[in-house]
N, CA, C and O atoms as CSV, one atom per row, in Angstrom:
chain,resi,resn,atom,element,x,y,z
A,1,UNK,N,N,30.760,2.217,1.449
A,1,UNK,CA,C,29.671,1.552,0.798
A,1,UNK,C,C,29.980,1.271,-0.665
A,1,UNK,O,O,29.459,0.249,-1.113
A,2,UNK,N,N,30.689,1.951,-1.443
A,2,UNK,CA,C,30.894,2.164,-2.203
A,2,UNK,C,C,31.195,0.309,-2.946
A,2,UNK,O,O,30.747,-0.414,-3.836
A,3,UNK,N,N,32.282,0.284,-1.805
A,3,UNK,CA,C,33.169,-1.128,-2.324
A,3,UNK,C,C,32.413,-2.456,-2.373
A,3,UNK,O,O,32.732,-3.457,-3.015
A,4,UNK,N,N,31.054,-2.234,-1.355
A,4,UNK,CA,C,30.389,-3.854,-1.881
A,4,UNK,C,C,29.942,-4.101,-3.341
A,4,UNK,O,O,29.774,-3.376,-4.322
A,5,UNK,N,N,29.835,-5.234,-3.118
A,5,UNK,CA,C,29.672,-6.188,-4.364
A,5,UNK,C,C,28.136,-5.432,-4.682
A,5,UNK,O,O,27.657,-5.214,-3.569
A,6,UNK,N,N,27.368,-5.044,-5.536
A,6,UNK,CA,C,26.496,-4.586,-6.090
A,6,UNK,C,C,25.522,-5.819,-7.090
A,6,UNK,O,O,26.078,-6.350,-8.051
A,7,UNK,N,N,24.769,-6.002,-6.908
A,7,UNK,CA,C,23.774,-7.450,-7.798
A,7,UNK,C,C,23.265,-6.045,-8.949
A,7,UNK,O,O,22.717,-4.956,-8.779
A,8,UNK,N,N,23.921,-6.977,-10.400
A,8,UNK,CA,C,23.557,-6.336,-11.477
A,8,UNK,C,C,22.685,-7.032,-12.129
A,8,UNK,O,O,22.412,-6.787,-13.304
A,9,UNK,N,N,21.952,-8.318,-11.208
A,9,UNK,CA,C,20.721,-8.358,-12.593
A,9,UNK,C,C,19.888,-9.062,-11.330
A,9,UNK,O,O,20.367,-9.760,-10.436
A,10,UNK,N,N,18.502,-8.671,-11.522
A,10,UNK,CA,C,17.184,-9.259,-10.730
A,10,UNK,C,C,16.614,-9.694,-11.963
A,10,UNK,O,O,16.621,-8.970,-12.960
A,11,UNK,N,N,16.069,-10.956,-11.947
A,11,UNK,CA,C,15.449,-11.701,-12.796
A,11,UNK,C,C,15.394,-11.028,-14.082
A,11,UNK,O,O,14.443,-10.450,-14.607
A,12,UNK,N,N,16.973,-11.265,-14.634
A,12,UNK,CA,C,17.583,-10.313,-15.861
A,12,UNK,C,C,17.143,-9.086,-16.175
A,12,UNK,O,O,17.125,-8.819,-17.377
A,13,UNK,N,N,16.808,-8.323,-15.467
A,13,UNK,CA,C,16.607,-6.859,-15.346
A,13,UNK,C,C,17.509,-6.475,-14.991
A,13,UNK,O,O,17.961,-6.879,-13.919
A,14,UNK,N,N,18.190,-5.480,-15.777
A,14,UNK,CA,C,19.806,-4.917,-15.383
A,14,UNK,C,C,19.643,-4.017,-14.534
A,14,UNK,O,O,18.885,-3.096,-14.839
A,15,UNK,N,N,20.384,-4.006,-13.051
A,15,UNK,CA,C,19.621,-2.903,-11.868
A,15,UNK,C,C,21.209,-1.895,-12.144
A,15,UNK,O,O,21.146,-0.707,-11.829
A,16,UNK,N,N,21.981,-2.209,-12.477
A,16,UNK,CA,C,23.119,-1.577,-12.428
A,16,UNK,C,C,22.840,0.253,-12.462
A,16,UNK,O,O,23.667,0.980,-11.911
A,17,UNK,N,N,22.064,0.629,-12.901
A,17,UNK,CA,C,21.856,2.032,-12.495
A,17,UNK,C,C,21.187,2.402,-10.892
A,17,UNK,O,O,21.199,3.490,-10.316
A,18,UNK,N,N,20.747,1.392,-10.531
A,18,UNK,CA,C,19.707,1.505,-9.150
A,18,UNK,C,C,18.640,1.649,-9.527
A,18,UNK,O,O,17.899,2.141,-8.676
A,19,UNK,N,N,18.072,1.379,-10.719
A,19,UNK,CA,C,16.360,1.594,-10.290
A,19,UNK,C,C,15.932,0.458,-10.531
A,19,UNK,O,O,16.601,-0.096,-11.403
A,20,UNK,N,N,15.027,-0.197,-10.102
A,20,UNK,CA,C,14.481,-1.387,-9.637
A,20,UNK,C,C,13.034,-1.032,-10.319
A,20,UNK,O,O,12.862,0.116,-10.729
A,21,UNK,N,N,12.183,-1.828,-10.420
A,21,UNK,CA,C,10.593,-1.942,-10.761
A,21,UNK,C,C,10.192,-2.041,-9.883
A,21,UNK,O,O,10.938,-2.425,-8.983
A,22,UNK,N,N,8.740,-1.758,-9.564
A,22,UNK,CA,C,8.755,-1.613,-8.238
A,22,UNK,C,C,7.831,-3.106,-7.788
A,22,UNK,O,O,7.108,-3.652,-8.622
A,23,UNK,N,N,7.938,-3.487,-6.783
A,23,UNK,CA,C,7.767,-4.909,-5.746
A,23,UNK,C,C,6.303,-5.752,-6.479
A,23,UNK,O,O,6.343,-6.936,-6.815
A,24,UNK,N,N,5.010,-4.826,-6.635
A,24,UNK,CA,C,3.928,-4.954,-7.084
A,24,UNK,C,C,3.861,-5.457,-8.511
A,24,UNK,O,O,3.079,-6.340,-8.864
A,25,UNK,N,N,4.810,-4.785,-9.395
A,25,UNK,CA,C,5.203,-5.268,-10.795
A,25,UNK,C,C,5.376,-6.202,-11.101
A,25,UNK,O,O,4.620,-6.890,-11.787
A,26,UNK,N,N,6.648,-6.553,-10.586
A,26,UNK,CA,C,7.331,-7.511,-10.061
A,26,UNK,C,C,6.663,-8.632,-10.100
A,26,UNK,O,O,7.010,-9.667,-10.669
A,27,UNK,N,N,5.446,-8.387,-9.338
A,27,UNK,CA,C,4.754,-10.056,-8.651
A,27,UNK,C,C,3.740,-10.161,-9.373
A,27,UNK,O,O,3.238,-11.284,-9.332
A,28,UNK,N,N,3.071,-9.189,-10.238
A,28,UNK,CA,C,2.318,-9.226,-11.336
A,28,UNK,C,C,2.841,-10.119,-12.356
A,28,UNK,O,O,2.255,-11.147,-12.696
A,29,UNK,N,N,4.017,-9.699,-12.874
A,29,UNK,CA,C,4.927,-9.878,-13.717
A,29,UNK,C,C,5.018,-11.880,-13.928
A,29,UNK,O,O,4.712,-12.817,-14.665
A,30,UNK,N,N,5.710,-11.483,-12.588
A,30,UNK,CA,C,5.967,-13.492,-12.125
A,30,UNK,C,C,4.602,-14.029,-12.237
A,30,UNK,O,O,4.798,-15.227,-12.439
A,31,UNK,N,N,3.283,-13.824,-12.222
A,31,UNK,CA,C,1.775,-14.067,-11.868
A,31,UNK,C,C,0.820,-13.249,-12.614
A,31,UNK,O,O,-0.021,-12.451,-12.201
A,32,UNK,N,N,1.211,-13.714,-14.123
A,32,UNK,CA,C,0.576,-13.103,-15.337
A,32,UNK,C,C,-1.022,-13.334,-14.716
A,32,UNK,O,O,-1.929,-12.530,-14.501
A,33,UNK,N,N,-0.918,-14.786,-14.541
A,33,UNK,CA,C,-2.520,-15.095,-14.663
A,33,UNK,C,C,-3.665,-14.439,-13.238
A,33,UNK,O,O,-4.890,-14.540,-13.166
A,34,UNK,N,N,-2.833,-13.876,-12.390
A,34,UNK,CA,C,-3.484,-13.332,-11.061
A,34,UNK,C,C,-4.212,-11.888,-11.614
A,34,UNK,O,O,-3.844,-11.028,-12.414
A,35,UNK,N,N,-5.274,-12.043,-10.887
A,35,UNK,CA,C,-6.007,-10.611,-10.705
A,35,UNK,C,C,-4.837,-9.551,-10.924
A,35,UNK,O,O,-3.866,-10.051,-10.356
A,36,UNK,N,N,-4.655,-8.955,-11.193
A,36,UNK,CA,C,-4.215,-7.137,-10.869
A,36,UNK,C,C,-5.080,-6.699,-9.804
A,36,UNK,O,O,-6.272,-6.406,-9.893
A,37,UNK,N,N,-4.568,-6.692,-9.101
A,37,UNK,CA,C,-5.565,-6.442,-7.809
A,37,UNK,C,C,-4.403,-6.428,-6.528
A,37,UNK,O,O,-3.477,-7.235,-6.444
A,38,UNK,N,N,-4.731,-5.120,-5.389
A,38,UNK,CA,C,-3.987,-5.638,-4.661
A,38,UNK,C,C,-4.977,-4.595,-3.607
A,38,UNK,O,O,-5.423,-3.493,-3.928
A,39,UNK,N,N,-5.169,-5.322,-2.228
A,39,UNK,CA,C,-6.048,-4.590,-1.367
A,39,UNK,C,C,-5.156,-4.747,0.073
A,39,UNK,O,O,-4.405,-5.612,0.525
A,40,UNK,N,N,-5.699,-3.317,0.580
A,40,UNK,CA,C,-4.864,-3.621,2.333
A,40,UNK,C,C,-6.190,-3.109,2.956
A,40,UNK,O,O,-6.929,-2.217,2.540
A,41,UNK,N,N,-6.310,-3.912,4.080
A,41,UNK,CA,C,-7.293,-4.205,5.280
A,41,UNK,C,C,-6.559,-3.319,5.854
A,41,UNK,O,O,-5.449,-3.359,5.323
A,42,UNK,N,N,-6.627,-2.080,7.139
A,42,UNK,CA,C,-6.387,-1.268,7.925
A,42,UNK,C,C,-7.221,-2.303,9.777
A,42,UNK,O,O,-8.427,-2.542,9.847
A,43,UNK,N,N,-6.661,-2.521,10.427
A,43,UNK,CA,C,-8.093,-3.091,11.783
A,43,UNK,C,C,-7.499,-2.505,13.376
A,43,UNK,O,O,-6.347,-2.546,13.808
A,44,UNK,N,N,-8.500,-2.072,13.898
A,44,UNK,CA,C,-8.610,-1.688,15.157
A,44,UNK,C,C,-8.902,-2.277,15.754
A,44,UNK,O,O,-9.875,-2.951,15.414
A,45,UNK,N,N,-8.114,-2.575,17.559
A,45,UNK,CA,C,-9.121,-3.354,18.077
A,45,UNK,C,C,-10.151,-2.790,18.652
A,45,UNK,O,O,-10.560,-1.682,18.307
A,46,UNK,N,N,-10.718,-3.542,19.657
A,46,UNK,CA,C,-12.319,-3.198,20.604
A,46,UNK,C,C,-11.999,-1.720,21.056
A,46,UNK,O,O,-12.943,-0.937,21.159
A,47,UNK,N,N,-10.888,-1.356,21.294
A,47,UNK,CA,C,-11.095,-0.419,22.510
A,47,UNK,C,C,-10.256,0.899,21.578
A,47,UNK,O,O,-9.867,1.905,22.171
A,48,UNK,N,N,-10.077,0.741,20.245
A,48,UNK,CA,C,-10.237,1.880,19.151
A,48,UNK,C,C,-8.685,2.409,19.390
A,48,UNK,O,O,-8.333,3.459,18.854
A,49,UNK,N,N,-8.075,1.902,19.936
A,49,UNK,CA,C,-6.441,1.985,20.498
A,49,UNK,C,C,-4.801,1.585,20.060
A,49,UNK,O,O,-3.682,2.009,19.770
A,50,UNK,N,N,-5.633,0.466,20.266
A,50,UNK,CA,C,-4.487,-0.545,19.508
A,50,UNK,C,C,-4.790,-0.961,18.160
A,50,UNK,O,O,-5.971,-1.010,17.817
A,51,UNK,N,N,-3.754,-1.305,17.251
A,51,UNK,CA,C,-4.046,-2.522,16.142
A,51,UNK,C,C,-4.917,-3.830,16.600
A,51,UNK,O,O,-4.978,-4.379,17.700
A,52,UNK,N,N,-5.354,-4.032,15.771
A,52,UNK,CA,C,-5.455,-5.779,15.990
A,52,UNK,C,C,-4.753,-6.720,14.349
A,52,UNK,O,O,-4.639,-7.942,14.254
A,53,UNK,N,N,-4.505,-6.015,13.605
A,53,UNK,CA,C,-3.907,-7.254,12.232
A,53,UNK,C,C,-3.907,-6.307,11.320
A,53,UNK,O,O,-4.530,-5.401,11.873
A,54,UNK,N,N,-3.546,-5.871,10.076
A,54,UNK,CA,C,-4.004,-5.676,8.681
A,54,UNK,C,C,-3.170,-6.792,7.761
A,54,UNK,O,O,-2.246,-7.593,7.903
A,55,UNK,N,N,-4.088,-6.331,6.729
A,55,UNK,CA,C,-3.504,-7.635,5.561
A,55,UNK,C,C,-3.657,-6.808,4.320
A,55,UNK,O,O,-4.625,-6.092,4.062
A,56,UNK,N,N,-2.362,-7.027,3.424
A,56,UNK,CA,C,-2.341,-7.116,2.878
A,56,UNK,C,C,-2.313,-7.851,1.205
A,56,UNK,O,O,-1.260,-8.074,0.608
A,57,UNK,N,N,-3.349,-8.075,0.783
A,57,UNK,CA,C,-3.739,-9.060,-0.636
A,57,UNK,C,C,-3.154,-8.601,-2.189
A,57,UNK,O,O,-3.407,-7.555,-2.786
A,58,UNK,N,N,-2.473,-9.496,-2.539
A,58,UNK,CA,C,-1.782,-9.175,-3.963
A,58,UNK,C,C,-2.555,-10.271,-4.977
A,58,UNK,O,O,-2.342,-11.482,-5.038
A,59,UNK,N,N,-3.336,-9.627,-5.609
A,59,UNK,CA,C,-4.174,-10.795,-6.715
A,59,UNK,C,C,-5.254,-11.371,-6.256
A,59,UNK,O,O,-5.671,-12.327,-6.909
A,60,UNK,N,N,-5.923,-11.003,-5.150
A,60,UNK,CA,C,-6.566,-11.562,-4.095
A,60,UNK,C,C,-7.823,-10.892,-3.168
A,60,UNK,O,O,-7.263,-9.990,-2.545
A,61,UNK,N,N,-8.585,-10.898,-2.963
A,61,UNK,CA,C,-9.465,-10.259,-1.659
A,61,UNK,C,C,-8.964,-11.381,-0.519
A,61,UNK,O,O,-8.682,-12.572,-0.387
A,62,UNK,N,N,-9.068,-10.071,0.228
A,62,UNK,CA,C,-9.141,-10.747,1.496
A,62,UNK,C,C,-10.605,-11.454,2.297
A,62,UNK,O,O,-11.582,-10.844,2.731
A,63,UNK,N,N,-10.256,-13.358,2.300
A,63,UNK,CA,C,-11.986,-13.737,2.355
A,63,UNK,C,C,-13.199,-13.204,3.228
A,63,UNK,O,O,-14.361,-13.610,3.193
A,64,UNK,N,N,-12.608,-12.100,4.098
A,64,UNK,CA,C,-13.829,-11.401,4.679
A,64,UNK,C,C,-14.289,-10.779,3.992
A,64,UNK,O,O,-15.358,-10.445,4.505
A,65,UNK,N,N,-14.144,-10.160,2.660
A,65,UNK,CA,C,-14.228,-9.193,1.884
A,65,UNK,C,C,-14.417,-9.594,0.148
A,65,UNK,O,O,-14.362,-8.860,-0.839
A,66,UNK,N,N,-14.597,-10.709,0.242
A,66,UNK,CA,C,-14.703,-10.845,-1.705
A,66,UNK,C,C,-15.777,-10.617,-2.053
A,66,UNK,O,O,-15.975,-11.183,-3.128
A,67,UNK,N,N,-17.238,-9.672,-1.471
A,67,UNK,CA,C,-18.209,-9.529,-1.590
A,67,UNK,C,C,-17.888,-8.013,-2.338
A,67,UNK,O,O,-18.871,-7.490,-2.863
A,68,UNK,N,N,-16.839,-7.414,-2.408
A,68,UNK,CA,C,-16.510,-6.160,-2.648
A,68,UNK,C,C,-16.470,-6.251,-3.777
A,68,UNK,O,O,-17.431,-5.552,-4.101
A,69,UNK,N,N,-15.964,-6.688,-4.843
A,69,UNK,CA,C,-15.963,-7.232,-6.416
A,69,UNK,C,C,-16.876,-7.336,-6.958
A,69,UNK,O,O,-16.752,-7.435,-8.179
A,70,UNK,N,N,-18.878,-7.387,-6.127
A,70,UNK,CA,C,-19.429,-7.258,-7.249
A,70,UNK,C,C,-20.125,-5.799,-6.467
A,70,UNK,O,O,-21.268,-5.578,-6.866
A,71,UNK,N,N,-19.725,-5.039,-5.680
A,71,UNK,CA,C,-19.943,-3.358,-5.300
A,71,UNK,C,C,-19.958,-2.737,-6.874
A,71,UNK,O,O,-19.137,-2.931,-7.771
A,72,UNK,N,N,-20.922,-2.096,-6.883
A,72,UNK,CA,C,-21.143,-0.833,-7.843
A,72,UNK,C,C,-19.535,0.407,-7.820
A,72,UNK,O,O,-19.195,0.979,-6.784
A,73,UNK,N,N,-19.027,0.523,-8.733
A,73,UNK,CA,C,-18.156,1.376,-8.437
A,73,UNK,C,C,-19.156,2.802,-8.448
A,73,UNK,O,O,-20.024,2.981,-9.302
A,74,UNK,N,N,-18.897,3.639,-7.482
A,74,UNK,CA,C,-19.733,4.444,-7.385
A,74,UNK,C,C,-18.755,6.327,-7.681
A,74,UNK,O,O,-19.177,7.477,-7.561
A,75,UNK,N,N,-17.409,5.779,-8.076
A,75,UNK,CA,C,-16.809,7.262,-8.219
A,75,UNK,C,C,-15.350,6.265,-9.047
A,75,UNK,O,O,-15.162,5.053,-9.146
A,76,UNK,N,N,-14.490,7.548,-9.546
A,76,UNK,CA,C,-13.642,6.855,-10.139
A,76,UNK,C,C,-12.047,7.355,-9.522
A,76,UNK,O,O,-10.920,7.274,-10.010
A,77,UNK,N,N,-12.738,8.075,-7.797
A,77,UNK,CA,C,-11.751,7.968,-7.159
A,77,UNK,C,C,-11.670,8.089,-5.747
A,77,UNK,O,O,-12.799,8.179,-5.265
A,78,UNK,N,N,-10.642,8.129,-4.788
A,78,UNK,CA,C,-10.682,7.328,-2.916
A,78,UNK,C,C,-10.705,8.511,-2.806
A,78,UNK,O,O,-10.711,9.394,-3.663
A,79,UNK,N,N,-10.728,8.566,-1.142
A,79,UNK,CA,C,-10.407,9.610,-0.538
A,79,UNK,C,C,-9.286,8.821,0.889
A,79,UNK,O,O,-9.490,7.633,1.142
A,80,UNK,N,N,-8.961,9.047,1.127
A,80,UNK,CA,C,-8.186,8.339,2.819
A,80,UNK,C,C,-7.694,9.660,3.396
A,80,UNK,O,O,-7.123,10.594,2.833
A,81,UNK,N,N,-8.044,9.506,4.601
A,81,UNK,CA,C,-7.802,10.427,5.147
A,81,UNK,C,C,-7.265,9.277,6.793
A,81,UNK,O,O,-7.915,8.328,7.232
A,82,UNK,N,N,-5.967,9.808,7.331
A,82,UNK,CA,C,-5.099,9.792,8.315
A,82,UNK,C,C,-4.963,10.355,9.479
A,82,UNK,O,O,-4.188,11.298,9.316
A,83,UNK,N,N,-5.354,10.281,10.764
A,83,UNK,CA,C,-4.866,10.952,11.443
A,83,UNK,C,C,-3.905,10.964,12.344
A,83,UNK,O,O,-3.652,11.891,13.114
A,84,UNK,N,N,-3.265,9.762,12.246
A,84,UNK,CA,C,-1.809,9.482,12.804
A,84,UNK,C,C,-0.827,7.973,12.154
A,84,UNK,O,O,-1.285,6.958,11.630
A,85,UNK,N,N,0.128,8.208,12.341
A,85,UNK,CA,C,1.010,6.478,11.594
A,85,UNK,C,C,1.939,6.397,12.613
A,85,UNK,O,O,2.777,7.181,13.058
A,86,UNK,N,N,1.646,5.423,12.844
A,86,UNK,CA,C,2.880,4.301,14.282
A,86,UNK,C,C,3.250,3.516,13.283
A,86,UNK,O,O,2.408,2.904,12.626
A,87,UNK,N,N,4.823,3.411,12.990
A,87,UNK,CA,C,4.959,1.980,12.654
A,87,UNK,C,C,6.228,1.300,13.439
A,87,UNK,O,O,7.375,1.734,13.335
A,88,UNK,N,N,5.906,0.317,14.137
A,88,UNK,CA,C,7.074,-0.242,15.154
A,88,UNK,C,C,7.215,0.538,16.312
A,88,UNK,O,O,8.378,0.550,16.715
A,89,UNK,N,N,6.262,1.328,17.120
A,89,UNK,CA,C,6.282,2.079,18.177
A,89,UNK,C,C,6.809,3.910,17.840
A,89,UNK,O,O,6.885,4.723,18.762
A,90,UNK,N,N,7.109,4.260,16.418
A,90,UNK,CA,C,7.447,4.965,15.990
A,90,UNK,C,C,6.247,6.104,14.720
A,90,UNK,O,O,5.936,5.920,13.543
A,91,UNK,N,N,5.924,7.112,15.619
A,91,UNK,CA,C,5.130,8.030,15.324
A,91,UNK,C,C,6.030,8.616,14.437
A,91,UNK,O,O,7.241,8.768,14.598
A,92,UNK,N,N,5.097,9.042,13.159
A,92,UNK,CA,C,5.398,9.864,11.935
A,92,UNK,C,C,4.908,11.070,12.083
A,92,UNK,O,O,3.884,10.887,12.743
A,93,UNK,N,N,5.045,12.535,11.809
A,93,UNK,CA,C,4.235,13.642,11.844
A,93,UNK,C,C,3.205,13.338,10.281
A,93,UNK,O,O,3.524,12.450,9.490
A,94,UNK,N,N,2.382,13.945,10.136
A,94,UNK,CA,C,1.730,13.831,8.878
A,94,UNK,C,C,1.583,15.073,8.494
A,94,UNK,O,O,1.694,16.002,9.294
A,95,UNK,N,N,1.270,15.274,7.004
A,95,UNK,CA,C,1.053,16.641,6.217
A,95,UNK,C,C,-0.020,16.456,5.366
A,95,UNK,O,O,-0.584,15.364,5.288
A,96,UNK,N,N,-0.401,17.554,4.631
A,96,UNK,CA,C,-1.243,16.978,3.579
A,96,UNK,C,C,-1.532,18.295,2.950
A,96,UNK,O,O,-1.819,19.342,3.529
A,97,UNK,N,N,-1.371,18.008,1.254
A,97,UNK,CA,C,-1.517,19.218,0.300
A,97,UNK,C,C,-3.026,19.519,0.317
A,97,UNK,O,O,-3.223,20.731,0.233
A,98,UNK,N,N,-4.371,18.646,0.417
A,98,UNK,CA,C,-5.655,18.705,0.007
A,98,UNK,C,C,-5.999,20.169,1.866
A,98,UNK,O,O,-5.490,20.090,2.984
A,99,UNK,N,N,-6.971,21.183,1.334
A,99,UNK,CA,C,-7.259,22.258,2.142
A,99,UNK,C,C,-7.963,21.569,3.020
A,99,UNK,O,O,-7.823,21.917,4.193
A,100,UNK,N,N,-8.729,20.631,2.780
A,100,UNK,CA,C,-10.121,20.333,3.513
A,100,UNK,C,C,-9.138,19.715,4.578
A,100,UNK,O,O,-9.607,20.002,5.679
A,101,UNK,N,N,-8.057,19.041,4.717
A,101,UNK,CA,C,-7.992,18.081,5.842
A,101,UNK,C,C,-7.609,19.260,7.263
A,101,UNK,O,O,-7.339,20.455,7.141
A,102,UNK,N,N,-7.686,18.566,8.391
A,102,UNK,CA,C,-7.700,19.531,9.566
A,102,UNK,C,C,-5.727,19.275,9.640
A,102,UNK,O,O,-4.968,18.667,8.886
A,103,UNK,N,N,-5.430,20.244,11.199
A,103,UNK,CA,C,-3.801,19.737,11.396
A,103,UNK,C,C,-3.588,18.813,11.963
A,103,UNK,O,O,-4.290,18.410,12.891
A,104,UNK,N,N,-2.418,18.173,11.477
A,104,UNK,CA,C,-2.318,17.000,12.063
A,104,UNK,C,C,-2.564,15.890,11.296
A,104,UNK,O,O,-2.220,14.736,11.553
A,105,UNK,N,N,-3.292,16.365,10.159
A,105,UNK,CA,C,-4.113,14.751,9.679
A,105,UNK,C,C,-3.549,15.083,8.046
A,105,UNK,O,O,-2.988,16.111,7.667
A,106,UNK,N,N,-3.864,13.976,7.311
A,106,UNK,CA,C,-3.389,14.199,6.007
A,106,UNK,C,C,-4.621,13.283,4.683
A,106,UNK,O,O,-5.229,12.228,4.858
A,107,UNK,N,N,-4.620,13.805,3.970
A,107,UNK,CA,C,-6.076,13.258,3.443
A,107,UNK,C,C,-5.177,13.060,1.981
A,107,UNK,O,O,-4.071,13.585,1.851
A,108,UNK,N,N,-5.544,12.581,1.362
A,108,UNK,CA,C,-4.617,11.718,-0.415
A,108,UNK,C,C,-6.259,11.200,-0.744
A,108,UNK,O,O,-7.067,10.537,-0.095
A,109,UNK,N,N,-6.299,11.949,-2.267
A,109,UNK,CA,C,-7.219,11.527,-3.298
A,109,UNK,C,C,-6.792,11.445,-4.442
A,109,UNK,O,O,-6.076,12.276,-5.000
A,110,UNK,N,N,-7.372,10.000,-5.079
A,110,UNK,CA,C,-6.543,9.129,-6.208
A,110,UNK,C,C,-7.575,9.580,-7.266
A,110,UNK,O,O,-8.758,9.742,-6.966
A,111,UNK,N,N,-7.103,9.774,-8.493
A,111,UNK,CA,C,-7.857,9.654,-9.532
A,111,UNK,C,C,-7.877,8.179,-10.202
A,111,UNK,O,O,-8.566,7.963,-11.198
């Protein structure tokens, strides 16, 4: 691996050490004038089983949802809580530092 050719500049940002900015920055960055905003839709279908879509919005609501922007912020932080991740037919185990969540499941709260 060593011997490939290595790209030392992303839109003159010298990556030559390996660290990169991360993707979200990035597109902020390129799209001064966009919201700072970035939302992901999670969707189930009918039968609570399968997926049916999520979306993800960078600068954007998603138009089922731009009614959310004038919501009262009512705390100044989430809670999500998980109880399993497939991605590509491929189950993840989950963990989680917060006490309250049960096993198996993993709960993340943002300040």
């Amino acid at each position: 691996m060593s011997n490939l050719p290595r790209e030392r500049s992303v839109n003159g940002e010298d990556t030559s050490s390996g660290i990169l900015s991360p993707i979200v920055s990035d597109l902020f960055t390129l799209h001064a004038s966009a919201p700072m905003l970035t939302a992901l839709t999670l969707e189930r279908s009918a039968n609570g089983e399968d997926t049916s879509g999520s979306v993800l919005s960078v600068g954007e609501y998603d138009p089922r949802f731009t009614n959310v922007s004038a919501t009262p912020s009512s705390s100044s932080r989430w809670t999500l809580v998980m109880s399993s991740m497939s991605v590509n037919g491929k189950d993840y185990t989950l963990t989680s530092d917060v006490e309250a969540s049960t096993d198996g499941s993993t709960m993340q709260v943002r300040a």
